[in-house]
Every structure is written in structure tokens, then in C-alpha cells.
DRENVO-443553 format. One record per residue: residue in one letter; x, y, z of N, C-alpha, C, O in turn. Coordinates in Angstrom, 1 decimal, m for minus. Example, Ala and Ser with C-alpha at 12.3 -4.5 7.8 and 13.67 -1.06 7.14 Angstrom:
% residues 2
+---+--------+--------+--------+--------+--------+--------+--------+--------+--------+--------+--------+--------+
| r |   n.xx |   n.yy |   n.zz |  ca.xx |  ca.yy |  ca.zz |   c.xx |   c.yy |   c.zz |   o.xx |   o.yy |   o.zz |
+---+--------+--------+--------+--------+--------+--------+--------+--------+--------+--------+--------+--------+
| A |   13.2 |   m5.7 |    7.8 |   12.3 |   m4.5 |    7.8 |   13.2 |   m3.3 |    7.8 |   14.2 |   m3.3 |    8.5 |
| S |   12.8 |   m2.2 |    7.1 |   13.7 |   m1.1 |    7.1 |   12.9 |    0.0 |    7.9 |   13.4 |    1.1 |    8.0 |
+---+--------+--------+--------+--------+--------+--------+--------+--------+--------+--------+--------+--------+
This chain:
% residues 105
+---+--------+--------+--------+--------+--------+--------+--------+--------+--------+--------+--------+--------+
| r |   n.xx |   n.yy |   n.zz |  ca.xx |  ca.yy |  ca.zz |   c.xx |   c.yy |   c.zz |   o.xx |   o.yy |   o.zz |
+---+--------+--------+--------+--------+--------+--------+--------+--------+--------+--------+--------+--------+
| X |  136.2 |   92.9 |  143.3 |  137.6 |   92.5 |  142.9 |  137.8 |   91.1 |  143.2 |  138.3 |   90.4 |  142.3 |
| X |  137.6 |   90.6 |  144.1 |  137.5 |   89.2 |  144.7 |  139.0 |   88.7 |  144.8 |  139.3 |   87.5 |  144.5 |
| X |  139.8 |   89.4 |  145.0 |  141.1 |   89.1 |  146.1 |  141.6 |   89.6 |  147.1 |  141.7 |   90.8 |  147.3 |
| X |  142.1 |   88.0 |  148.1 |  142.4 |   88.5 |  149.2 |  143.5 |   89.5 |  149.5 |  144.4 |   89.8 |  148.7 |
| X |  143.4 |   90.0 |  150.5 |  145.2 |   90.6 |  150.7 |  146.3 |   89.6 |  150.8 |  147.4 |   89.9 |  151.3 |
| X |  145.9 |   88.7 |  150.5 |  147.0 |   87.7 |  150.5 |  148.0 |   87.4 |  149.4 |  149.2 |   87.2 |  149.2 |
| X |  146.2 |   87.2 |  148.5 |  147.1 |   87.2 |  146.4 |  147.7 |   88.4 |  146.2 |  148.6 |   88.6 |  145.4 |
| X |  147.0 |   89.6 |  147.2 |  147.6 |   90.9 |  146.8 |  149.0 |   91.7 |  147.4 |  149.6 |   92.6 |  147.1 |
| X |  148.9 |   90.9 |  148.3 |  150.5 |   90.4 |  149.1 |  151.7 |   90.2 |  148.8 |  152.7 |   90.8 |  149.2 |
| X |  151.5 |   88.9 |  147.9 |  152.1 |   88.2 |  147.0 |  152.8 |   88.5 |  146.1 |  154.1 |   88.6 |  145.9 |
| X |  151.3 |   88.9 |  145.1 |  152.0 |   89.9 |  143.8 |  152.9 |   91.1 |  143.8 |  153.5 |   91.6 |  142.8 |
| X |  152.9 |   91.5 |  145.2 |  153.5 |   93.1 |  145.5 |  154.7 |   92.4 |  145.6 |  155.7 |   93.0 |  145.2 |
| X |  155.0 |   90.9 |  146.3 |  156.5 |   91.0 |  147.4 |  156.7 |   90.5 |  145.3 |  157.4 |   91.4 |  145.0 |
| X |  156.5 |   89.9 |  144.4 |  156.5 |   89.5 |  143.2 |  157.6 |   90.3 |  142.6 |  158.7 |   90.0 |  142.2 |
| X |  156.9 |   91.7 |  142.6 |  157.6 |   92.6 |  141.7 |  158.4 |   93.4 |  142.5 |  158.8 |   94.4 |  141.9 |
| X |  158.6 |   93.3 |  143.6 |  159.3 |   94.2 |  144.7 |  160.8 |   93.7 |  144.2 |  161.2 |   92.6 |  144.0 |
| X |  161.5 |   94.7 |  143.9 |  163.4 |   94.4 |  144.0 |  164.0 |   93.7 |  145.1 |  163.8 |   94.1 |  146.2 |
| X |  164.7 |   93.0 |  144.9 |  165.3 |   91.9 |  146.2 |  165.8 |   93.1 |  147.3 |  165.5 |   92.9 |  148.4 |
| X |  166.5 |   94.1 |  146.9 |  167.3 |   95.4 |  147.7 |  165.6 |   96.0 |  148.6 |  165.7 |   96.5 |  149.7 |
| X |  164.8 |   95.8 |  148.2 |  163.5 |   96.7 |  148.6 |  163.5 |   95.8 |  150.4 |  163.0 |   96.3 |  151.4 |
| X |  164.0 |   94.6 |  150.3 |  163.5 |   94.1 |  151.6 |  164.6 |   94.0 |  152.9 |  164.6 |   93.4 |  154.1 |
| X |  165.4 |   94.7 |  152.2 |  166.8 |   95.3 |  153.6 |  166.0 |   97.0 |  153.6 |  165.7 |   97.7 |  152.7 |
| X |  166.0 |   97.1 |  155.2 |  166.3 |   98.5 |  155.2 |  167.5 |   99.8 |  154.9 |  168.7 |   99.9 |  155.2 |
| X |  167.0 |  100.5 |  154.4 |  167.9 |  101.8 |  153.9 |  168.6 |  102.3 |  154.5 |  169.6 |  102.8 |  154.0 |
| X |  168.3 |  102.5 |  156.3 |  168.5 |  102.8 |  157.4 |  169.8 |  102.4 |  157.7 |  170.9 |  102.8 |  157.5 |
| X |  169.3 |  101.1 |  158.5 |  169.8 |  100.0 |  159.3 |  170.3 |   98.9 |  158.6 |  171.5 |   98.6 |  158.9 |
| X |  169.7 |   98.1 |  157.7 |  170.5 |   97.3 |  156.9 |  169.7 |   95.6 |  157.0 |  169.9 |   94.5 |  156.5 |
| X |  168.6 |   96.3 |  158.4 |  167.7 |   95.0 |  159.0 |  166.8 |   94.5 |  157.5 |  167.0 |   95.1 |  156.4 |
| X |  165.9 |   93.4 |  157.7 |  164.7 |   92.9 |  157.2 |  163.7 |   94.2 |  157.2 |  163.7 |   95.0 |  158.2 |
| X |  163.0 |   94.2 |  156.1 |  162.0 |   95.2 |  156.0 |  160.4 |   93.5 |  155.9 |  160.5 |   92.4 |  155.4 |
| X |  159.3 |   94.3 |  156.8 |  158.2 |   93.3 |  156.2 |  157.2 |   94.4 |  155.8 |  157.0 |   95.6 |  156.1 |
| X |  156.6 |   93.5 |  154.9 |  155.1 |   94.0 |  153.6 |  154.0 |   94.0 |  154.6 |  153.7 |   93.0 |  155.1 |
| X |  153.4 |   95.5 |  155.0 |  152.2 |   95.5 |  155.2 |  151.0 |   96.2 |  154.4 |  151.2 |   97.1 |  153.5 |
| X |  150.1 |   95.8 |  154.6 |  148.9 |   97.1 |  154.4 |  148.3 |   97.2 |  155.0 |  147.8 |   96.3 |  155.7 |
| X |  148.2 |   98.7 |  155.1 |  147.9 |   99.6 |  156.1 |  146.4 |  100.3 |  155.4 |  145.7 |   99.7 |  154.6 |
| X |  146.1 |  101.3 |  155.9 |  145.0 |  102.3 |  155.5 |  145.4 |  103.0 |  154.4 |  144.6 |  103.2 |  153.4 |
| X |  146.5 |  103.4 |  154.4 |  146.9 |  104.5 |  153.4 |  147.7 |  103.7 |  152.2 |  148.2 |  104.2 |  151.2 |
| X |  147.7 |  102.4 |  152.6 |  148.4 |  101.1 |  151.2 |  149.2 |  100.6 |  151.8 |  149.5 |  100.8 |  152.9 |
| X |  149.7 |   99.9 |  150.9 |  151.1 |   99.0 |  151.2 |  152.0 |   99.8 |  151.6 |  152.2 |  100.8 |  151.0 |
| X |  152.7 |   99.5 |  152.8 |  153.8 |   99.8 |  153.0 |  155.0 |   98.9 |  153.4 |  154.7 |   97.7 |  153.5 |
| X |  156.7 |   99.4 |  153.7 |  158.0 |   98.1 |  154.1 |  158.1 |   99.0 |  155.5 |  158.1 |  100.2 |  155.7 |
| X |  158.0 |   98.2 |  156.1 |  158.9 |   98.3 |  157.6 |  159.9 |   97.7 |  157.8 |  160.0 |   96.6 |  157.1 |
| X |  160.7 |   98.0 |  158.7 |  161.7 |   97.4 |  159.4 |  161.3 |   97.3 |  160.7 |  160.7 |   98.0 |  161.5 |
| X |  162.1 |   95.9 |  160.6 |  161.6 |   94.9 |  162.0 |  162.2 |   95.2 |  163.1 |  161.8 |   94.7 |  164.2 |
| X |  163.3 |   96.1 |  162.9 |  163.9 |   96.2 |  164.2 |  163.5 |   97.2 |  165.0 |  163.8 |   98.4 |  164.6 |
| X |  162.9 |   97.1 |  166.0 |  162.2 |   98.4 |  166.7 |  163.1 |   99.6 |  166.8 |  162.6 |  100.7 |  166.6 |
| X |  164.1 |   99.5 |  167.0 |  164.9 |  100.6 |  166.8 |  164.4 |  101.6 |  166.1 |  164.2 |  102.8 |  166.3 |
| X |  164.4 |  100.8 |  165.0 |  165.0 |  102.0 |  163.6 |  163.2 |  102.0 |  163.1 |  162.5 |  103.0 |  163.1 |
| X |  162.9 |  101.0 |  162.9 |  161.2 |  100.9 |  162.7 |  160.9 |  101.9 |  161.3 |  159.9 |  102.6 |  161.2 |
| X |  161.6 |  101.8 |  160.3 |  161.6 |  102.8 |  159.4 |  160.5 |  102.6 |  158.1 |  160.7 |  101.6 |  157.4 |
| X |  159.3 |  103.5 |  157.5 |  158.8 |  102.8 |  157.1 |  158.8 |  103.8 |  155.9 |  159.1 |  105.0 |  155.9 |
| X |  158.2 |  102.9 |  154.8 |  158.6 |  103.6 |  152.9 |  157.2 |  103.2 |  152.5 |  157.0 |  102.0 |  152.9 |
| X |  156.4 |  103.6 |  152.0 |  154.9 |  103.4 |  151.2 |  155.9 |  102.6 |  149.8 |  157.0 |  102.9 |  149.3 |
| X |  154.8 |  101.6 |  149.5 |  155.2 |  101.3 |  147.9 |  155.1 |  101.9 |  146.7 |  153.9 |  102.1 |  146.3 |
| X |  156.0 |  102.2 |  146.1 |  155.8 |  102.6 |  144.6 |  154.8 |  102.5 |  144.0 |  154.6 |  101.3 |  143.8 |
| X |  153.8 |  103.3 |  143.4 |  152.7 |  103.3 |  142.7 |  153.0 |  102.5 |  141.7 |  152.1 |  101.6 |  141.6 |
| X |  154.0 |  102.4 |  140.7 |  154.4 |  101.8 |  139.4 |  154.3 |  100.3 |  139.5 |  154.0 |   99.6 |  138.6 |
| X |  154.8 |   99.9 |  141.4 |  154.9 |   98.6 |  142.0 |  153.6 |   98.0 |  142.0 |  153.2 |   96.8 |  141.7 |
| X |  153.0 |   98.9 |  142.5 |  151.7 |   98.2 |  142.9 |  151.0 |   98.1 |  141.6 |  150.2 |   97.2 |  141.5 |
| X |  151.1 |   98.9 |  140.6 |  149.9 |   98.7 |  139.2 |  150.6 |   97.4 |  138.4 |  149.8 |   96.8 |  137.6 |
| X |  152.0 |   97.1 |  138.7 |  152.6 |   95.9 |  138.0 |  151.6 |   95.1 |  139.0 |  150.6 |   94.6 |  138.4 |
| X |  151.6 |   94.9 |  140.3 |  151.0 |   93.7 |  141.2 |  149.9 |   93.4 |  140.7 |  149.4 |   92.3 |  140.8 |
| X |  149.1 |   94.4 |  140.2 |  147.9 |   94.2 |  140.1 |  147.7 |   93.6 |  138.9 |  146.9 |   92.8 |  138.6 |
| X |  148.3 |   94.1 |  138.3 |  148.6 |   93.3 |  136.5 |  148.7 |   92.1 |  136.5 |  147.9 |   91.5 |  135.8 |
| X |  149.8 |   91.3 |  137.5 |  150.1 |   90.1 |  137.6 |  149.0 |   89.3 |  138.5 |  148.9 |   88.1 |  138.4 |
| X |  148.6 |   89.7 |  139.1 |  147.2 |   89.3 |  139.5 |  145.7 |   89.1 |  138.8 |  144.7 |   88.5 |  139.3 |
| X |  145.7 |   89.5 |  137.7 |  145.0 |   90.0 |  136.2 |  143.7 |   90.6 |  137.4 |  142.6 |   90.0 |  137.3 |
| X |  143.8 |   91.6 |  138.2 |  142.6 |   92.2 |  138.8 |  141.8 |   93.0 |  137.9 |  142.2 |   93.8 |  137.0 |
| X |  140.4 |   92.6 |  138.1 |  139.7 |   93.5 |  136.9 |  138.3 |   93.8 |  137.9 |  137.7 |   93.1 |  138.7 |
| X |  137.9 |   95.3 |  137.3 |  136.7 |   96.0 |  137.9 |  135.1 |   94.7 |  137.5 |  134.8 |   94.0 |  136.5 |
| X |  134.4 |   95.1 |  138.8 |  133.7 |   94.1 |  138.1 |  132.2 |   94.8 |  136.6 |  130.9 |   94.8 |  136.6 |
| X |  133.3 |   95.4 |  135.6 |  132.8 |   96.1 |  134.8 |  133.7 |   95.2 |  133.2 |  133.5 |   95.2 |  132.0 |
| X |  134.5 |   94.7 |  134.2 |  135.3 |   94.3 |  133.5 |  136.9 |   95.0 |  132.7 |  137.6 |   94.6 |  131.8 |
| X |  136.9 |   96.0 |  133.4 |  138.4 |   96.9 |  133.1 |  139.5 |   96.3 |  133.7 |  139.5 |   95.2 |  134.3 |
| X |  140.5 |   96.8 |  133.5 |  141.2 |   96.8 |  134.7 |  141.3 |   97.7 |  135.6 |  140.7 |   98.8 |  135.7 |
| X |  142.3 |   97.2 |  136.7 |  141.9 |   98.1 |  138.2 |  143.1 |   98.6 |  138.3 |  144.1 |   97.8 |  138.4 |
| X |  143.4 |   99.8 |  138.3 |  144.6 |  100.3 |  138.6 |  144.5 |  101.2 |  140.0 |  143.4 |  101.5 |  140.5 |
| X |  145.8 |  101.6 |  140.6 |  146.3 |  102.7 |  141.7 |  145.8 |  103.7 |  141.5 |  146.1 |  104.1 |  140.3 |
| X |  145.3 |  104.3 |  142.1 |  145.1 |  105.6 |  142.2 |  145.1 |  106.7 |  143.5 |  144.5 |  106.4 |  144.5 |
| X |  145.6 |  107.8 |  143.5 |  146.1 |  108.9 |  144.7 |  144.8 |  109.5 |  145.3 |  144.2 |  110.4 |  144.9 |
| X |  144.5 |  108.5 |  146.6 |  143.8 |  109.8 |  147.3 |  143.9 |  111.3 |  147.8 |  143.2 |  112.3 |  148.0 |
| X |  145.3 |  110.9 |  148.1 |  146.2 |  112.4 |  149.0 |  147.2 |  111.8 |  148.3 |  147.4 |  111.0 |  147.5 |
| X |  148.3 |  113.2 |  149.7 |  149.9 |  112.8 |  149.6 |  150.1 |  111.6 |  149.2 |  150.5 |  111.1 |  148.2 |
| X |  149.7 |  111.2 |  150.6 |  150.2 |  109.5 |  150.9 |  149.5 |  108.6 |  150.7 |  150.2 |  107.6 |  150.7 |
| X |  148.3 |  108.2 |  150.5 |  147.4 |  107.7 |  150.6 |  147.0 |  107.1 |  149.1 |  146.8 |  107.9 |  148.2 |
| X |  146.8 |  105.7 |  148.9 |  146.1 |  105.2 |  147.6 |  145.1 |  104.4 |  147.8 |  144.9 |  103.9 |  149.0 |
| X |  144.5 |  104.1 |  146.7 |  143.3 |  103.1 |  146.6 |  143.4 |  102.6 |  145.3 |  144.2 |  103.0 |  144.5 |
| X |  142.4 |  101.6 |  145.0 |  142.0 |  100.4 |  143.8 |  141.2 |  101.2 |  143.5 |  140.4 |  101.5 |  144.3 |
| X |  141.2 |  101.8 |  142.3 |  139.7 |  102.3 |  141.3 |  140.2 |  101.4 |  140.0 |  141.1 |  100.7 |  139.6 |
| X |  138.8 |  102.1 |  139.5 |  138.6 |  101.7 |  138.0 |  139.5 |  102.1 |  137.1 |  140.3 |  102.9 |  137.6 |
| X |  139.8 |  101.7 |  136.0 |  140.8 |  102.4 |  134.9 |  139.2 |  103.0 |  133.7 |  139.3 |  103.7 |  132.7 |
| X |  138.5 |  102.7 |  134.0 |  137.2 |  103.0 |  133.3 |  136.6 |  104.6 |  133.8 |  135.6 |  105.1 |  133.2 |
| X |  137.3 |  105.2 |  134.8 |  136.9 |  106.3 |  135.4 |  137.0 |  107.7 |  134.6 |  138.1 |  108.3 |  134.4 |
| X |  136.0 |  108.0 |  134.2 |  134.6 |  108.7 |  135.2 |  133.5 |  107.9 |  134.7 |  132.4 |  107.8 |  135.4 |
| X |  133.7 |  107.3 |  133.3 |  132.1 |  106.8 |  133.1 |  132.2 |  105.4 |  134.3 |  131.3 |  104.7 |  134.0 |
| X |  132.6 |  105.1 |  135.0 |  132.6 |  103.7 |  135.6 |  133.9 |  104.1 |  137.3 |  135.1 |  104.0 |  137.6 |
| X |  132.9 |  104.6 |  137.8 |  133.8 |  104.7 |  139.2 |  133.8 |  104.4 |  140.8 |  133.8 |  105.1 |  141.8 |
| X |  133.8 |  102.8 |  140.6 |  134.2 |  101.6 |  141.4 |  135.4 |  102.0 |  141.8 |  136.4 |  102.4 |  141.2 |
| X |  135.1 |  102.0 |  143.2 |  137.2 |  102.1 |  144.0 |  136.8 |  101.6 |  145.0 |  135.7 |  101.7 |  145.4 |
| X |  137.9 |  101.0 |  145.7 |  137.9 |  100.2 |  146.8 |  138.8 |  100.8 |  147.6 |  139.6 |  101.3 |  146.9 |
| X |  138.9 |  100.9 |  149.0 |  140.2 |  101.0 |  149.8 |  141.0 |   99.8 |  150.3 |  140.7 |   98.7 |  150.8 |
| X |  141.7 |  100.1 |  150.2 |  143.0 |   98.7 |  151.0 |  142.9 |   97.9 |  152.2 |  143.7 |   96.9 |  152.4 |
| X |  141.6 |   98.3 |  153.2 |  140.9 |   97.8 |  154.0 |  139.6 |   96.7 |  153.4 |  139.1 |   95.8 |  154.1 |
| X |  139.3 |   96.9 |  152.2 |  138.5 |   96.3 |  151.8 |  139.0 |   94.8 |  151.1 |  138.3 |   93.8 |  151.1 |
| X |  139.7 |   94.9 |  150.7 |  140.3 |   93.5 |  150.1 |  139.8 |   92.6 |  151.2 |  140.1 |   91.4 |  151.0 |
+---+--------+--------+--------+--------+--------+--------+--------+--------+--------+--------+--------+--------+
């Protein structure tokens, strides 16, 4: 894929809704991480420390706006490992199934 989590950072806080970065909770600052199981918002305030995984729909826009492409040349879309849990595969899948985890960027 050849971006960092930085471009991929980026693109996410990009298409994220301005409301996405107040907590639901509390009403504090939420910040963008990624984690093992994908992007996720926290809030900053140890208190409340509340955390929401990103929108799948969010992240396949980020990745759009990024023009990420398999190195097959597809595009790279979200895909569900579990409940909670996503990863980068192929949009080329099953003939072509390249997937990365969110640790790998």
C-alpha cells in the first residue's frame, strides 16, 4: 500500500464530521487513534475515556481520498474481521487476496 498512518490519519480526521470530535459523553475533545482492531475516537478526559471505533463507510471514503490501491492495482477497501475488528484487503477478493492489518501501515 505504501502509506503511512499518518496520510491515513489524515484522510480519516478529512471525512470525519466536525460533531465526531466532541465526546457524546462528556462533551470533552475526542483524539484519532489506531489501534489493533482500527481506528478508533477517544476522549481525553481520563474520566470519561470513552471510546467509538470509526465508521466503516468513514474509513472506505479515507481510503478513496487517499487513492490507496492494492499493489495489483485495485482498490483497497475495509473489510470485517470480527465484531469489532477491521482490516485493508483487496476489493479484487477472492481472485486477489492481499490484506493488511492496521499495525502494518
Amino acid at each position: 500500500m505504501g502509506k503511512s498512518k499518518e496520510v491515513v490519519r489524515s484522510a480519516i480526521v478529512k471525512v470525519l464530521e466536525p460533531t465526531a470530535h466532541s465526546c457524546a459523553a462528556c462533551g470533552n475533545r475526542r483524539r484519532l487513534w489506531i489501534g489493533k482492531d482500527g481506528p478508533f475516537l477517544q476522549c481525553d478526559k481520563k474520566e470519561c475515556a470513552k471510546k467509538e471505533l470509526v465508521a466503516v463507510p468513514l474509513l472506505t471514503a479515507a481510503l478513496r481520498e487517499i487513492g490507496a490501491t492494492c499493489d495489483c492495482g485495485s482498490p483497497l477497501k475495509i473489510a470485517r474481521g470480527s465484531a469489532t475488528a477491521t482490516f485493508i484487503g483487496c476489493s479484487n477478493y477472492p481472485s486477489h487476496s492481499r490484506s493488511l492489518a492496521w499495525k502494518d501501515l
